[in-house]
ROLOLUM-399905 format. One line per 8 residues: their letters; for each residue x, y, z of C-alpha. Coordinates in pm, whole numbers. Layout:
! ROLOLUM-399905
a> X/Y/Z ~ ...
! end
This chain:
! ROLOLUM-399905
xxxxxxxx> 0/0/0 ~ 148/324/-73 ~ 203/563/198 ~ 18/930/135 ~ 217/1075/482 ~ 579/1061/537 ~ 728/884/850 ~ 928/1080/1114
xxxxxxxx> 1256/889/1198 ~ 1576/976/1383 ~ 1916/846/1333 ~ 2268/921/1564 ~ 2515/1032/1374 ~ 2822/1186/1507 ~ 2721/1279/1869 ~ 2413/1478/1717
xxxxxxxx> 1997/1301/1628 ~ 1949/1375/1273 ~ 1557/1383/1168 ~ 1420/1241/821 ~ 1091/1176/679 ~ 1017/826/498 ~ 726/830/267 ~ 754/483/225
xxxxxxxx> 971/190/16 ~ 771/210/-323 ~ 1074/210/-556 ~ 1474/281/-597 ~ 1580/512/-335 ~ 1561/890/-394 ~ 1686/1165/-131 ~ 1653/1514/-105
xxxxxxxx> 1839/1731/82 ~ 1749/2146/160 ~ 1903/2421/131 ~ 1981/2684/452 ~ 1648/2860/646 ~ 1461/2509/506 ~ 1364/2162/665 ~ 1287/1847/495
xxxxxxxx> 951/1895/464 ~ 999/2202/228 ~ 1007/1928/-3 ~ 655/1767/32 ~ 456/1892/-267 ~ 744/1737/-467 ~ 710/1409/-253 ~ 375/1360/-341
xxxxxxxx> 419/1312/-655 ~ 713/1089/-668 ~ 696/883/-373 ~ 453/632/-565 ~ 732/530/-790 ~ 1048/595/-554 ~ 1151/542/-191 ~ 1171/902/-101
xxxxxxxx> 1346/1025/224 ~ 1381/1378/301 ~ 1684/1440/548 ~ 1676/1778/810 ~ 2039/1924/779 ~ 2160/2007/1141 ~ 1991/2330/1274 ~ 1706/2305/1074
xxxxxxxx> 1375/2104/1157 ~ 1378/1866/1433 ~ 1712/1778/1362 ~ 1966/1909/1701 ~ 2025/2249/1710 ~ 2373/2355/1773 ~ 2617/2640/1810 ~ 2876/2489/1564
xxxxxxxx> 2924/2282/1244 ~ 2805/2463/998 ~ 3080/2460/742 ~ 3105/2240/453 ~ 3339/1978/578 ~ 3091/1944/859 ~ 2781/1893/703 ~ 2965/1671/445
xxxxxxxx> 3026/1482/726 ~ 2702/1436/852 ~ 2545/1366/542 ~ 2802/1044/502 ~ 2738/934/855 ~ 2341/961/745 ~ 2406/724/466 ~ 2606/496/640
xxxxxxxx> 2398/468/950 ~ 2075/370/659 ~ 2367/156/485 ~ 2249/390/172 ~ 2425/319/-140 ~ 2360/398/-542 ~ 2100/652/-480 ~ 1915/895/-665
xxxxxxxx> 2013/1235/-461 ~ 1824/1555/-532 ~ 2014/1889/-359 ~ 1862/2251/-356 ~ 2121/2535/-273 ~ 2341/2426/-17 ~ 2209/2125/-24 ~ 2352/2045/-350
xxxxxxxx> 2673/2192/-247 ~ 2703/1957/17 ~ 2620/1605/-208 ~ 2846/1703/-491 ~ 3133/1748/-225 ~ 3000/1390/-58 ~ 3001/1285/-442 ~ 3377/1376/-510
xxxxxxxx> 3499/1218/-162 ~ 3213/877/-195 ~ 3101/802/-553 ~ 2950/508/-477 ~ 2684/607/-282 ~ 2511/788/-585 ~ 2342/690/-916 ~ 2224/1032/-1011
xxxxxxxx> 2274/1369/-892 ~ 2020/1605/-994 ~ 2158/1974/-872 ~ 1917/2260/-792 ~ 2146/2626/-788 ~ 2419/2512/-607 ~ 2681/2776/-559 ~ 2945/2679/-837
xxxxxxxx> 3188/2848/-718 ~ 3190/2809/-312 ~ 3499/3082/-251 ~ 3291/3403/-231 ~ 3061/3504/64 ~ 2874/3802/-151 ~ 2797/3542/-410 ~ 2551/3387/-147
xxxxxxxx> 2172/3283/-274 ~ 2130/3314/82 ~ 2349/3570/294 ~ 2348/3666/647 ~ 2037/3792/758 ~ 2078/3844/1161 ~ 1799/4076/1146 ~ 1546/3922/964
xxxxxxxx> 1190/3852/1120 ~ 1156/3553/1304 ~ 814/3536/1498 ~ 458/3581/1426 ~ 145/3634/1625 ~ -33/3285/1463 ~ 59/3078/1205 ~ -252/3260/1020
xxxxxxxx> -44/3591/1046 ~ 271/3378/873 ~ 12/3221/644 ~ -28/3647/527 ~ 304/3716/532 ~ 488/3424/282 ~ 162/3498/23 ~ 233/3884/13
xxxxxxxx> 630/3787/46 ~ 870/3904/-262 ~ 1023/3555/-291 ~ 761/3290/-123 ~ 472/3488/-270 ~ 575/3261/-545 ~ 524/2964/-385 ~ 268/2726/-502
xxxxxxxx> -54/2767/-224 ~ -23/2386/-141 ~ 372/2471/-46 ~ 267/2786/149 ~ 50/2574/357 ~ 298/2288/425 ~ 579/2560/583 ~ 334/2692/765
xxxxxxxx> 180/2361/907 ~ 596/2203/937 ~ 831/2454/932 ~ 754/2624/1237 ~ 701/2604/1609 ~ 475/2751/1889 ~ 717/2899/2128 ~ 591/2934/2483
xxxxxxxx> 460/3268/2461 ~ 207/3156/2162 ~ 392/3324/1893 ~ 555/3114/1608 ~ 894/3105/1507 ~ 1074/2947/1175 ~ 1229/2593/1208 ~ 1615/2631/1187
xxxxxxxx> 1878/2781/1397 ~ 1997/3137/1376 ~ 2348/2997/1428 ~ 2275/2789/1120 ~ 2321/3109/890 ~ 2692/3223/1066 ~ 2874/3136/770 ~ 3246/3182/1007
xxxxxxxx> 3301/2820/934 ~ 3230/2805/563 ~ 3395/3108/464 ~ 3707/2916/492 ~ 3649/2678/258 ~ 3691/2739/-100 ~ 3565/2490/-389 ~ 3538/2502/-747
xxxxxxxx> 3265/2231/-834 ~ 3342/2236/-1232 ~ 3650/2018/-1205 ~ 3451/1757/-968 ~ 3125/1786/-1217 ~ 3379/1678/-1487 ~ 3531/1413/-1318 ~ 3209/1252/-1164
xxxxxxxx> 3098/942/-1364 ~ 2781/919/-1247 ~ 2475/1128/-1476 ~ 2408/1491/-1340 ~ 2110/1706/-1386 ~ 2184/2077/-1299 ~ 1831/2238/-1311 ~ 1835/2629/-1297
xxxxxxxx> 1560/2864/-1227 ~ 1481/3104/-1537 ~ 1549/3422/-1297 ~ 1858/3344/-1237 ~ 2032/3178/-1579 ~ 2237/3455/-1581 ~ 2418/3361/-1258 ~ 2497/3028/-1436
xxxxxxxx> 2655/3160/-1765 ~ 2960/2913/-1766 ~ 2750/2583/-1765 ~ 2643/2604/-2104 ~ 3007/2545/-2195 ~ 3050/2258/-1944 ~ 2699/2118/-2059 ~ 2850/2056/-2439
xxxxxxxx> 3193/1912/-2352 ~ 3083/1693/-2040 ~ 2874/1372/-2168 ~ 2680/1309/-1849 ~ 2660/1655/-1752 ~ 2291/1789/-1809 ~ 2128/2128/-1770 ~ 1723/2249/-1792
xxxxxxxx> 1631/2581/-1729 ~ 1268/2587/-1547 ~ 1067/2864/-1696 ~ 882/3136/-1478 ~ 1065/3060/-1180 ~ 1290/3194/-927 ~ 1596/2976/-663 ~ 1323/2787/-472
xxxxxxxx> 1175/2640/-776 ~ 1121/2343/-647 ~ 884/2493/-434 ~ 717/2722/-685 ~ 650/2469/-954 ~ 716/2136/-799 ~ 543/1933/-1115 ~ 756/2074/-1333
xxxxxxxx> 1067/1959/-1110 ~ 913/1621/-1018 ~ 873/1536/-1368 ~ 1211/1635/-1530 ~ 1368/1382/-1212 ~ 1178/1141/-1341 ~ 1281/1176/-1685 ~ 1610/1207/-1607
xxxxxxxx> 1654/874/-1387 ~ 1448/701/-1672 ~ 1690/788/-1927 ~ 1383/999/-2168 ~ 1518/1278/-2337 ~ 1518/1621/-2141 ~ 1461/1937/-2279 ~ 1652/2273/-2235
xx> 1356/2448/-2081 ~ 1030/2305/-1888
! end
């Protein structure tokens, strides 16, 4: 029987409880993995429609969702290093791995260091270049609202919001419902850690992902919001001279485009893992 609501599960990994959701063993293993000031279940309109032909798991990144909270280990060697211990603890091997933002940052590094443990990598605007705080999708924001009267009053907010006004109504509703918490007082506050966005740790490490897309054997599908191509001017190039190197452009949408048109990103995954031809814009 196929599961309609995802599982909450917790796993130890390196002195710290990670949190996933598990809607259920209907097919190869697919993961997904957010991006910073997001939880796992940022992902569910995209879940919904794939977890009837794949095992999907959605993993919360430390500091965000009900994963622990903590003060440090936020840079990239870090949450590389989580994400392995993840996999190994769920013995997790020749996946299908789907990364937004950081998120993809983080499995292409995994990818250079472990191969093995992916199939596919299907990329979502990951930073290219990772040597250059200003060329953050998402910088340093220490003053940025946090709390709300109700989740109602949120509910307002993200559909007159610049960015997550563009959010499909059925997403709006899920990051109100999971991406927040009732604080004592009654007011709501956002799922992740403000220590998750001091970026101390990270701004020490430098990588250029072209060299590791090029040597990765394993088929990669860079998708890129149509808002934004022009952030992404060198893939093109790589693209033509790099076999299993693939890029889409998703029309009408901005960096969380998974979230604004989640069909559209469902069914180019699909396409991809299933080897049908892609095209250059969807």
């Amino acid at each position: 029987m196929v599961k309609s609501k995802p599982q909450e599960r917790f796993v130890r990994v390196r002195d710290i409880n990670l949190r996933y959701v598990d809607w259920g063993d209907n097919g190869p293993m697919l993961l997904l993995l957010h991006g910073s000031m997001r939880t796992s279940r940022s992902w569910d309109a995209m879940a919904r429609l794939l977890h009837d032909r794949f095992h999907v798991i959605a993993l919360d990144a430390r500091g965000h969702g009900n994963s622990d909270w903590t003060q440090r280990g936020y840079g990239y060697s870090n949450l590389t290093e989580d994400l392995k211990g993840f996999c190994d603890e769920l013995n997790l091997k020749s996946m299908i791995a789907v990364g937004h933002s950081l998120g993809g940052e983080v499995l292409t590094l995994l990818a250079e260091q472990c191969p093995a443990l992916f199939d596919f990598l299907v990329l979502l605007e990951p930073r290219v270049l990772i040597d250059r705080p200003e060329d953050r999708t998402e910088p340093q924001r220490p003053h940025r609202r946090r709390t709300w009267s109700s989740r109602e009053d949120l509910h307002g907010f993200l559909k007159q919001h610049r960015t997550a006004g563009r959010w499909r109504d059925d997403v709006i509703l899920d990051v109100v419902n999971h991406e927040t918490m009732e604080l004592p007082d009654g007011r709501i506050d956002i799922k992740w850690s403000p220590d998750s966005m001091n970026h101390d740790e990270s701004h020490r490490e430098h990588a250029d992902l072209k060299p590791v897309f090029r040597a990765l054997n394993m088929p990669i599908l860079f998708v890129v919001s149509e808002l934004r191509v022009s952030n992404f001017r060198d893939l093109p190039p790589l693209a033509s001279e790099t076999p299993n190197f693939h890029l889409t452009t998703v029309k009408n949408t901005d960096h969380n485009m998974y979230m604004e048109r989640p069909d559209a990103v469902a069914s180019v995954i699909s396409d991809f893992v299933n080897d049908r031809a892609l095209s250059e814009f969807i």
